[in-house]
N, C-alpha and C positions, 0 to 999 in steps of 0.2 A: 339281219335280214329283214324283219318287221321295221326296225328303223329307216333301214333303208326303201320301205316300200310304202311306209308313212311320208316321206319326204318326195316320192314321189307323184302320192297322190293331191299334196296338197297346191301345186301351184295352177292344175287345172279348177281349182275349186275356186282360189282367185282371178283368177281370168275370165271365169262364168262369172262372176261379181262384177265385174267390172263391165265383161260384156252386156251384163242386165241392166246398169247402173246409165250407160254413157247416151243410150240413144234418148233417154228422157232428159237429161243433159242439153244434147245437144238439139231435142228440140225446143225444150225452154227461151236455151241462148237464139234458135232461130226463129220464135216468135215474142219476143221482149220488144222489140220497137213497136210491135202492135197493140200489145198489151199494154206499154208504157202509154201509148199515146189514147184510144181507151179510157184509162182511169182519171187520166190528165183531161180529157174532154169531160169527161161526169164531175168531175171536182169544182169542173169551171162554171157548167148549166148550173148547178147548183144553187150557186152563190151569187150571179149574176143576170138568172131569167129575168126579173122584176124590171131590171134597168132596159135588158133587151125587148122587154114589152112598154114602154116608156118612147123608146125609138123606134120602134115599129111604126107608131099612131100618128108619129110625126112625119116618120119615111112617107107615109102614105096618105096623109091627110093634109100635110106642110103648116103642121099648129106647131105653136110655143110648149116649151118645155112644158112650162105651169098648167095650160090646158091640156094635156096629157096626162100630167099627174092627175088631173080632178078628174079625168074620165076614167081612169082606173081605181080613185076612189067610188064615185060612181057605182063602178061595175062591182064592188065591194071585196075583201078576201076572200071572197072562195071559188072568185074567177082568176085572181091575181098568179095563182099558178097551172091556168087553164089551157092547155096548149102546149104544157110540157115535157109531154110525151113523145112527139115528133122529133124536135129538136134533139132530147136524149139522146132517143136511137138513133136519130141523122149522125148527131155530133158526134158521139163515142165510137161509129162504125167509120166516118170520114175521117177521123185524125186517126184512127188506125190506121187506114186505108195510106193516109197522107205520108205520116214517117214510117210504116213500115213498107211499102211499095217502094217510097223513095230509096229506100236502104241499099233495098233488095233489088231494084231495076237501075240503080248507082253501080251496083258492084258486077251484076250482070253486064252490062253498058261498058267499064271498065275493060274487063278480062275480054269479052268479043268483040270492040268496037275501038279500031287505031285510030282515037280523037283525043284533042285535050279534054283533061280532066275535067275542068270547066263546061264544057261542051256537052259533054253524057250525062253530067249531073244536073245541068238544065233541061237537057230531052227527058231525064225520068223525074223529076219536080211536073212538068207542064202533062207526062203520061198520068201521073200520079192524082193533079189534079182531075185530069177528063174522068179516070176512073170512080173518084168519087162523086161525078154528076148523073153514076148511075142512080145513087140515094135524093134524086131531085123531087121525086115523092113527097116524099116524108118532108120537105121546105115548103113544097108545095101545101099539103096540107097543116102545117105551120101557121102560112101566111093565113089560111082560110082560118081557123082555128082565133088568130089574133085580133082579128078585124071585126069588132063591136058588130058592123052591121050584118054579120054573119050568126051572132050569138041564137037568134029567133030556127036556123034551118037545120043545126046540129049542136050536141052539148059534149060530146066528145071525138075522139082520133076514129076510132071505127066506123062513127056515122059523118064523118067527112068525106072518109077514104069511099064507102058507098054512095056519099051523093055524088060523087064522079066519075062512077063506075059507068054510068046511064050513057055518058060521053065519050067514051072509048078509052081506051090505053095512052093514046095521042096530049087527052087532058091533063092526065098525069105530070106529063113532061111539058107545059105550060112552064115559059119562062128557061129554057132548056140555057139556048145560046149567053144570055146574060153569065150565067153560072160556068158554063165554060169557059170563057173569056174571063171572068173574075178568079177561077179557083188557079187556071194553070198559069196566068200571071204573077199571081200574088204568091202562087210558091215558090215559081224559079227567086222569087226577089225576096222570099222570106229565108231560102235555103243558100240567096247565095250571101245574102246580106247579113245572115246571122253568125258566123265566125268572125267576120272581118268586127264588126263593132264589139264582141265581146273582146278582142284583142285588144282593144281601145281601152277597155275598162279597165280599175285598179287592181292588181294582182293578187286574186281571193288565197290566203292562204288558211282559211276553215271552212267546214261546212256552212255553216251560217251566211259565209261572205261568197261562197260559188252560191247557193239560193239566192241570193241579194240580184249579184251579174246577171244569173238565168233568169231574172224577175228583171231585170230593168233590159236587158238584150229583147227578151222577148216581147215585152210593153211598148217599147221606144218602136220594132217593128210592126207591132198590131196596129197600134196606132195612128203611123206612116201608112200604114198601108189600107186601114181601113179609112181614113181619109181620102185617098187615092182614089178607093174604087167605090166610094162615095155615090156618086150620080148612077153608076151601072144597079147597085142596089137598091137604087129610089125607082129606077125603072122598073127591077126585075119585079121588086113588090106592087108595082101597080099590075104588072102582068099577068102576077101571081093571083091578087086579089078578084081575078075575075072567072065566072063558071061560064063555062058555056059561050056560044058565039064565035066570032071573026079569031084567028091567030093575027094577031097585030104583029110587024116586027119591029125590032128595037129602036130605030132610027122613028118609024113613024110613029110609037108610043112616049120616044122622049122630046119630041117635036112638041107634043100635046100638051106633055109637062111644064113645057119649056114659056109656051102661051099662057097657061095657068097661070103659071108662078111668074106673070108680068114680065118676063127676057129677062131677070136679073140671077146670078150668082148667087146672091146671098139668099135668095129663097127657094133655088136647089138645092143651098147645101144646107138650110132647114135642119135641125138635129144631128149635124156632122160634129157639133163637139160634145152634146154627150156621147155619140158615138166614138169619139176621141176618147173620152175619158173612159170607155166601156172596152174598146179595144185596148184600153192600155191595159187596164185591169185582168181582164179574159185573157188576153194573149203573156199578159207579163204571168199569170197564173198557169195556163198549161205548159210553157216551156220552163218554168220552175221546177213542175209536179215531175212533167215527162225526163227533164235532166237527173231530176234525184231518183225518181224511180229505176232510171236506166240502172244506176249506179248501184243499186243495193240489191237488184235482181241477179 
C-alpha cells in the first residue's frame, strides 16, 4: 500500500519539474536571435572603432586615407576611442533589433499572411530596418562626438545628448530619412542574399570551416553593400554633422556635395574602400559571432 502510494506521488513531482524547468527554456530559445545578434555587434565595435573613425573624417571632410590617420594621431589616444559609447549602444540594440525582429516578424508574416515566402521575408527585413531608426539618437550623436571640430563644445555622450536638447526632440532625428532608406534596404538584401552565396561556398564539414563560410558570407555582403550605400552615408553624415538651423533634405544636401567634390565619382566615393575593407571585416565578424553563437545557445 505505501508502495503503491509512493509511486503515485512521484510523477506529479516530475511534472512540477518540468513545468518549472520549460518556460525559462522556452524563453531563452525565444530570445537567442536578440541576444546572438547583441553580442555579435559588441564583438565587432570592439575591434573595429578605430577604422570606423578613420572613415568617418573622410565621409565628411572628403580627405585621403593618410590625412585622416594624422588627424587622429593629432587628436592623440585618448580621444581615439572617443565617441564609443553611442555606437555600442546604437549597435548591440540595432542588430538585436535586426535578426531578432526579422525572425519573429518572418514567422509571424508566414503563418498570417497567403504570400510567398520571399515576400514576407522582405516586408519584415525592411519593418526590421525602420524599427531600428527608432536608435537614430544615439548615430546622431556619434556623428557629433567624431567630428574634431565639435571636440571644443562637449567631451562626452551625455553632454552631446544635452547640447540638443535646447532644439527640440525634432534635432535628435536629424538625418532620419537617409537611415531609413539605407537600413530597410540593405536588409531585405542582406537577408535575402545571404543563404543563396553561402550555398555557393565549399561544403564546411567542421566547426572551424562553418566560421570561415559565416566570416566570408557575411564579409563579401557588408562590403557589397556598404559600397552600395556609400553616397546615402556621406550624406547622412554631413546631415548629421550639423546643430541647429535649416532641416535640409537629402536631394538638396547631396547637390551641395556633389558641387564640393567638383561632379566627380571618385571624390564621392572618397573612403568607400576603406570602408570596403571595414565592411568586410565588421560584417564578416558579426555574422560569424551571431551564427556560432545561435548554435551553442
Amino acid at each position: 500500500m505505501m508502495g503503491s502510494e509512493a509511486h503515485e506521488k512521484r510523477p506529479p513531482i516530475l511534472t512540477s519539474s518540468k513545468q518549472d524547468i520549460s518556460p525559462h527554456i522556452t524563453s531563452v530559445g525565444e530570445m537567442k536571435h536578440y541576444l546572438c545578434g547583441c553580442c555579435a555587434a559588441f564583438t565587432n565595435i570592439a575591434i573595429t572603432f578605430p577604422i570606423q573613425k578613420v572613415l568617418f573624417r573622410q565621409q565628411l571632410y572628403g580627405i585621403k586615407t593618410r590625412d585622416a590617420v594624422l588627424q587622429l594621431r593629432r587628436d592623440g589616444f585618448r580621444n581615439l576611442y572617443r565617441g564609443i559609447l553611442p555606437p555600442l549602444m546604437q549597435k548591440t540594440t540595432t542588430l538585436a533589433l535586426m535578426f531578432g525582429l526579422y525572425e519573429d516578424l518572418s514567422c509571424l508574416l508566414h503563418k498570417h499572411v497567403s504570400a510567398p515566402e520571399f515576400a514576407t521575408r522582405g516586408v519584415a527585413a525592411i519593418l526590421a530596418g525602420t524599427t531600428e531608426a527608432i536608435f537614430t539618437p544615439l548615430e546622431r550623436v556619434q556623428t557629433l562626438l567624431q567630428d574634431h571640430k565639435h571636440h571644443d563644445k562637449f567631451t562626452n555622450t551625455y553632454q552631446a545628448f544635452r547640447a540638443l536638447k535646447c532644439h527640440g526632440i525634432r534635432e535628435y532625428y536629424r538625418g532620419l530619412v537617409p537611415i531609413l532608406f539605407r537600413n530597410g534596404f540593405s536588409n531585405v538584401l542582406f537577408f535575402g542574399l545571404r543563404g543563396p552565396i553561402k550555398e555557393h561556398l565549399p561544403t564546411a564539414t567542421t566547426h572551424s570551416a562553418h566560421l570561415v563560410n559565416d566570416f566570408i558570407c557575411g564579409g563579401v555582403l557588408g562590403a557589397m553593400l556598404g559600397f552600395l550605400f556609400f553616397p546615402v552615408n556621406v550624406v547622412k553624415t554631413r546631415i548629421q554633422s550639423q546643430i541647429g538651423g535649416e532641416f535640409l533634405s537629402f536631394s538638396k544636401v547631396f547637390k551641395t556635395i556633389w558641387l564640393e567634390r567638383e561632379r566627380k565619382l571618385t571624390n564621392l566615393f572618397r573612403g568607400a574602400h576603406l570602408n570596403y575593407h571595414r565592411s568586410l571585416i565588421s560584417w564578416g565578424i558579426i555574422n560569424a559571432t551571431y551564427e556560432f553563437l545561435l548554435k551553442i545557445i
